[in-house]
C-alpha positions, -999 to +999 in steps of 0.1 A: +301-009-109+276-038-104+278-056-068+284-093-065+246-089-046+232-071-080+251-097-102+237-128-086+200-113-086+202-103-124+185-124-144+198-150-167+192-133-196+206-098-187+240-112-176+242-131-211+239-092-227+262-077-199+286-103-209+284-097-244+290-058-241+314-064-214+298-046-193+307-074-167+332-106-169+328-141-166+350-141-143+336-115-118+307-135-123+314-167-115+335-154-080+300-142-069+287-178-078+310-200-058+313-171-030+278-173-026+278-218-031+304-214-002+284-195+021+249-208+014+255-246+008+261-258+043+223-247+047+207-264+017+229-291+009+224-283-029+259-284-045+276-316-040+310-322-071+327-289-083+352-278-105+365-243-098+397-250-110+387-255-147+355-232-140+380-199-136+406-214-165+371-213-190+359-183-173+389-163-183+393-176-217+356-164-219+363-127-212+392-129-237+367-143-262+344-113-255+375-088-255+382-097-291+346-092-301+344-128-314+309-145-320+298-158-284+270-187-278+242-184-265+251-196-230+287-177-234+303-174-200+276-183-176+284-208-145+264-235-148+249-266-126+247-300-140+223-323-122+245-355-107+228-381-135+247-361-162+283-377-171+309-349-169+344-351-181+368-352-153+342-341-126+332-367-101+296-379-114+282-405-087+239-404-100+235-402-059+247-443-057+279-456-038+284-476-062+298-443-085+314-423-054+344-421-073+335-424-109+352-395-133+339-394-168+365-392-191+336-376-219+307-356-212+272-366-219+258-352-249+236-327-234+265-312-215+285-316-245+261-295-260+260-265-233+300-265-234+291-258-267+276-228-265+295-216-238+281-227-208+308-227-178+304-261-159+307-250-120+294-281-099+269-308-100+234-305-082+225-333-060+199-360-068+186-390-053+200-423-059+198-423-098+171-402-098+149-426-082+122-405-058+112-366-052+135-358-021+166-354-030+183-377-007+211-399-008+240-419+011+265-406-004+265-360-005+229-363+022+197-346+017+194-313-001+170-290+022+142-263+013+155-228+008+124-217+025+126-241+050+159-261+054+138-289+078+120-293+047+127-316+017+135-296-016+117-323-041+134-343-067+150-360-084+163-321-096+163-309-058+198-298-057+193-273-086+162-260-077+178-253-044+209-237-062+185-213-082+165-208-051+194-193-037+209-177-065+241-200-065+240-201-103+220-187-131+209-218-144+204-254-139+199-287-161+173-309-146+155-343-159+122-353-158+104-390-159+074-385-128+080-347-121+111-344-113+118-307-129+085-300-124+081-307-086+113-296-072+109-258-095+073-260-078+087-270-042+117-241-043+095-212-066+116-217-097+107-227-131+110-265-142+102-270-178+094-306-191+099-303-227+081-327-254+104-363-254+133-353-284+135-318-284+167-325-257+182-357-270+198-377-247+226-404-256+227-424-226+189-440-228+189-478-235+151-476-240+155-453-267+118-453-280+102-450-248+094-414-240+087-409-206+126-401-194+136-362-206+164-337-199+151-304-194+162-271-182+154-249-146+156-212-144+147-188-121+121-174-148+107-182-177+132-159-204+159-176-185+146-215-186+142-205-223+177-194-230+193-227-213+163-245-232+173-230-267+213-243-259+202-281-248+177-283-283+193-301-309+188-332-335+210-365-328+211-394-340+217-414-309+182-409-299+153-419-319+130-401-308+149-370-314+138-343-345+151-311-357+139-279-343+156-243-345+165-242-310+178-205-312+134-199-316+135-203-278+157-183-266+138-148-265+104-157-259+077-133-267+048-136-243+014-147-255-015-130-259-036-139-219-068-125-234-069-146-265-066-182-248-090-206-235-076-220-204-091-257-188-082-263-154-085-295-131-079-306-092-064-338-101-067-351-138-102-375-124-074-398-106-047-382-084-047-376-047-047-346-039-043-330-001-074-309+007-051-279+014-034-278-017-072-280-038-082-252-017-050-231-023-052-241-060-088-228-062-079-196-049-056-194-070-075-200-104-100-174-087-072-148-086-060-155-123-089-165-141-094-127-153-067-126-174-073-152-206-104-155-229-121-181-203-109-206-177-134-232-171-129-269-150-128-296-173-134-336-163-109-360-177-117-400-178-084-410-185-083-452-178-056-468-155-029-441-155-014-454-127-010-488-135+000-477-166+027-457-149+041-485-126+048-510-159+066-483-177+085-472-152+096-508-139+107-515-175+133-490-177+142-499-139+149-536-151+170-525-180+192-502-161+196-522-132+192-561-135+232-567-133+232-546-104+206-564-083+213-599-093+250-591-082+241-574-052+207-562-045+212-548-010+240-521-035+205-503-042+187-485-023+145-489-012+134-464-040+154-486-066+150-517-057+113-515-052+108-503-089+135-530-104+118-559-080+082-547-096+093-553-129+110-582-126+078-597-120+056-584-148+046-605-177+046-601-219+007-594-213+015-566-187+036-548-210+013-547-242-018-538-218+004-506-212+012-496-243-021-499-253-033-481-222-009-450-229-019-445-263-055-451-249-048-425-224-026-400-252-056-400-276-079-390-247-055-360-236-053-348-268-088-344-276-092-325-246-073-294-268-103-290-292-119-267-267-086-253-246-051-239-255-036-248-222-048-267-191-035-259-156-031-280-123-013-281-092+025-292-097+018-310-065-004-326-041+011-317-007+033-291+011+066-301+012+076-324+039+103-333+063+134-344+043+136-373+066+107-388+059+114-407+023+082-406+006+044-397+013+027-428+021-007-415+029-031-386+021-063-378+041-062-409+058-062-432+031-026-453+020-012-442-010-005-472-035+034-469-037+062-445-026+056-423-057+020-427-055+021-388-044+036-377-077+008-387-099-004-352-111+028-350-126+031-383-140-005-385-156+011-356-180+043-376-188+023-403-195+002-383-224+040-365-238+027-330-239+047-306-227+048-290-189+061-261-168+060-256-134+052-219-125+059-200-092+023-192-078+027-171-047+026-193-012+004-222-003-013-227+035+018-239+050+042-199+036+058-225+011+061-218-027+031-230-048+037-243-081+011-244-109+019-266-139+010-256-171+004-280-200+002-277-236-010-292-264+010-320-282+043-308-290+032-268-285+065-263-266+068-229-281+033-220-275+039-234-241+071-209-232+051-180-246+020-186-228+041-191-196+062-162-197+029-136-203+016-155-172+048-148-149+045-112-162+006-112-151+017-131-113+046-106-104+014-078-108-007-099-090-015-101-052-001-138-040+007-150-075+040-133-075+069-158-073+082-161-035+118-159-025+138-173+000+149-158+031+189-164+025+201-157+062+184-188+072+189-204+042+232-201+054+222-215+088+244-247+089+220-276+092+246-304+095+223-334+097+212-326+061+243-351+056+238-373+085+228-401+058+258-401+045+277-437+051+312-421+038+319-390+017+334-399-017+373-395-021+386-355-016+406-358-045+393-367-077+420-352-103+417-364-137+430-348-166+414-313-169+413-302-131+382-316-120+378-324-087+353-328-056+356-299-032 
């Protein structure tokens, strides 16, 4: 008989099979999830709406299903963590802003429509910051989500809660979203897997901007087969989003790990033009020094890639002033610093701004791309510092120099977005500080597939290699209640958000 301990440290992957030959239930399975939420998440802050009313109804109806031996999705049965920018019916959805503390979908997003689908159990949302807007998941209304190595520590964002919930095995898997890093940096941050997935593989309905590619849903997993499998469930073709194609999604979801020996592998400090802490280059180098044995070659390239950060700031400001201009000219002090300073940015950019940066990124694509004629994947750091103190909002300087703005910090993850191709974040042993270090991995243009293979032969390599392995959490101090984790919070939402459908905030 498999222990609730055994159950939550199984991989994704395995408890999809065990499921399917009943060797476990769903709803054994999802006890040991919210037992293990309920005595972890006053130490992390991770979890903020659930639903474990409706969670155990779906649960049981799921180990009927595999009972009668009917045909069971991909995700069949597995609790599941939807980050807080995701609608979902009848469970409290506030995207981290007071101004949604007690907003209840009535419809799910398409996404989580999607993972419903294929039998994805819906547990809780993951905290965020306010709509997504920085990478330390912080915000006035559930408080900051900690480190599970280091609950003093900020967890990185904007998918900080559920790289914290993976951390601590609280759930098997976890939706993210990505625009600057944020899968990328909170997977590196906790020493899970955040995959940034080429713009339209996951559609999204909800993007006003719907030809602008730098927003993406994503999937988080504790390893690469089990990023994959949620990945395979969220890939589909809609027509609400133009930039979406088709794609077998069901490709994904038992990767078969590349060939290390046969690839040529680039690898750069900073992409020519992001600050990087002198720590984390030396870590880095160690790294590539440790791994560098195991593909065809791994050689430094240069990269000359224009005004990326410029580039950066328009784009982003532009979908800032979409979302948000009724918002501030009603009330601007309703946002907070992170949002306001992006939407007050934009609001003062001109027609000649926004052409220069179109121009720019496809200035900056083209010059990405070529770099692919001589490598099959090109490696970096995921970020450029330790994590910090969750109270401190941002990183506003870097060997002694100011950083430009309060995401200035985040810019070897947005020089990628910026170029399309697809990323993951690998765990990568410890940095200097005994945190996780996360190396991101880049493909070329839409290699997603290539990507997941090459990624999951390189987390076979780390685990059999001295301080590449993926680090884990120690979870007694992880549980140690750290209350002022929510001492940002101005009031908690409402304890009762029934709707139709059992969903609540518990």
């Amino acid at each position: 008989m498999t222990s609730r301990e055994e159950l939550l440290s199984a991989s994704t992957v395995e408890l999809r099979r065990w499921i399917g030959t009943k060797e476990i239930s769903p709803v054994e399975l999802l006890d040991a999830c919210i037992e293990r939420i309920e005595r972890l998440n006053a130490g992390v802050n991770a979890i903020c709406a659930t639903a474990y009313e409706r969670a155990r109804h779906e649960a049981k109806a799921a180990a009927a299903a595999a009972r009668r031996g009917e045909s069971l999705g991909l995700l069949h049965g597995l609790p599941t963590g939807i980050k807080d920018l995701e609608e979902t019916q009848h469970l409290l959805t506030t995207f981290g802003s007071p101004l949604y503390r007690d907003y209840v979908p009535e419809s799910d997003s398409s996404m989580v429509a999607r993972l419903r689908a294929a039998g994805a159990i819906v547990v809780a949302k993951t905290n965020t910051p306010e709509f997504g807007a920085g990478a330390n998941t912080r915000n006035v209304v559930w408080g900051a989500t900690g480190n599970p190595f280091n609950v003093t520590l900020n967890a990185g964002g904007s998918s900080g809660g559920s790289a914290a919930a993976l951390a601590c095995d609280m759930l098997p898997v976890c939706t993210g979203s990505d625009t600057g890093g944020s899968l990328r940096i909170p997977a590196a941050m906790c020493g899970v897997v955040g995959l940034r997935p080429s713009p339209g593989l996951v559609p999204s309905n909800k993007r006003n901007l719907g030809w602008q590619p730098i927003s993406v849903l994503g999937p988080m997993g504790r390893t690469v087969a089990d990023t994959a499998l949620l990945f395979a469930a969220q890939i589909a073709s809609d027509d609400a989003d133009p930039l979406s194609y088709p794609v077998d999604g069901s490709t994904f979801a038992s990767p078969e790990p590349a060939d290390l020996a046969s690839l040529r592998v680039g690898w750069t400090e900073d992409f020519g033009t992001s600050p990087v802490d002198a720590s984390i280059r030396r870590v880095f180098r160690e790294k590539v020094a440790a791994m560098r044995h195991l593909f065809k070659s791994c050689d430094e390239v240069r990269l000359e890639l224009g005004d990326a950060d410029r580039c950066f700031d328009v784009i982003r400001a532009l979908n800032f002033v979409d979302r948000f201009r009724d918002m501030y000219e009603k009330d601007p002090d309703s946002l907070g610093p992170n949002v306001r300073a992006n939407y007050e940015m934009g609001a003062k950019m001109a027609m000649t701004d926004v052409t220069w940066t179109h121009a720019e990124q496809t200035r900056i694509f083209r010059r990405f791309q070529a770099l692919f004629r001589d490598c099959d994947l090109l490696i970096a750091p995921t970020t450029s510092v330790t994590p910090f103190q969750w109270k401190e909002l941002y990183v506003s300087e870097m060997g002694g120099k100011p950083l430009r703005n309060y995401y200035h910090w985040l810019s070897l993850t947005y020089v990628v977005t910026l170029a399309t191709n697809p990323a993951i974040s690998l765990p990568c042993g410890l940095d200097h500080a005994g945190m996780p270090f996360g190396l991101q991995v880049i493909a070329r243009f839409r290699g997603d597939r290539a990507l997941v293979s090459a990624a999951h032969a390189m987390e076979q390599a780390f685990a059999r290699t001295a301080g590449l392995e993926r680090p884990k959490p120690d979870l007694q101090k992880a549980a140690t209640p750290a209350p002022e984790l929510k001492s940002i919070v101005t009031h908690p939402p409402a304890k009762t958000q029934h709707r139709k459908g059992g969903g609540s905030n518990e």
